[in-house]
N, C-alpha and C positions, 0 to 999 in steps of 0.2 A: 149537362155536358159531362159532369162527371162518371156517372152511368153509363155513356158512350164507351169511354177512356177506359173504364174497368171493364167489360164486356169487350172491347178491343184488343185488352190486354191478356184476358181470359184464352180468347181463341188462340191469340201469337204464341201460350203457354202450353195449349192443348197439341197445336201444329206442332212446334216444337218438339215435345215431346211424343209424337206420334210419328216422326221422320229420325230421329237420334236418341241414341241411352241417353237416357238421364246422369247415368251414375258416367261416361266417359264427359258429357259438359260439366259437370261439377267436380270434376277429379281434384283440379288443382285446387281447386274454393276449400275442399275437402282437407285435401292435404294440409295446406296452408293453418287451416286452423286448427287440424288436429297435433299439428308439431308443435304449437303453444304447450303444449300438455307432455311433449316429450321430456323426461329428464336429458342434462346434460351429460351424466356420469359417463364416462366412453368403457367406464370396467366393467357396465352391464350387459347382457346377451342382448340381442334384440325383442328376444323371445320378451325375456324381463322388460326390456324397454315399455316396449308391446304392453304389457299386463298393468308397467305404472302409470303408463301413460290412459290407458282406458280408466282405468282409477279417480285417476286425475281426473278427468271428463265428467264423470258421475258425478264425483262433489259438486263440480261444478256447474255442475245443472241443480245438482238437488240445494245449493245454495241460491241460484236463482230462483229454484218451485217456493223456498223456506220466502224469500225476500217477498213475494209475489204474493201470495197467502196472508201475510202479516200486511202487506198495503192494503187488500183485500178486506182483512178483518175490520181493520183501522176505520176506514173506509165506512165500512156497512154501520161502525159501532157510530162511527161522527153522525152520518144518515138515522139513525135511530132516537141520537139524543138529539137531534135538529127537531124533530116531530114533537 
């Protein structure tokens, strides 16, 4: 049944996306989470905004890849001394 559900789910994503941009249905989801990342400073240009806030993102992701990896290692190392 599961199988059905994801295959079901597949097509509705494919149609979806084959009738409407992608990037105008995610606009807001978009938006939303990339103002997490904006400074508040109001003395800054936008342009600056702009630059710290992609900054900002990056870390943030490369903080999740850094987290990810080390579970990962951990992981394989527990699997190893198990055997």
């Amino acid at each position: 049944m599961a199988n059905y559900h994801r295959t079901a789910g597949r097509i509705g994503g494919y149609v979806l996306r084959a009738t409407h941009d992608p990037m105008e249905y995610t606009s807001a989801a978009r938006r939303t989470f990339l103002s997490r990342f904006l400074p508040d400073d109001p003395s800054l240009t936008p342009e600056e905004r702009q630059r710290r806030a992609e900054a900002a993102l990056k870390a943030h992701m490369l903080r999740l890849a850094h987290k990810s990896a080390k579970k990962r290692r951990r992981t394989a190392a527990r699997q190893e001394a198990a055997q």
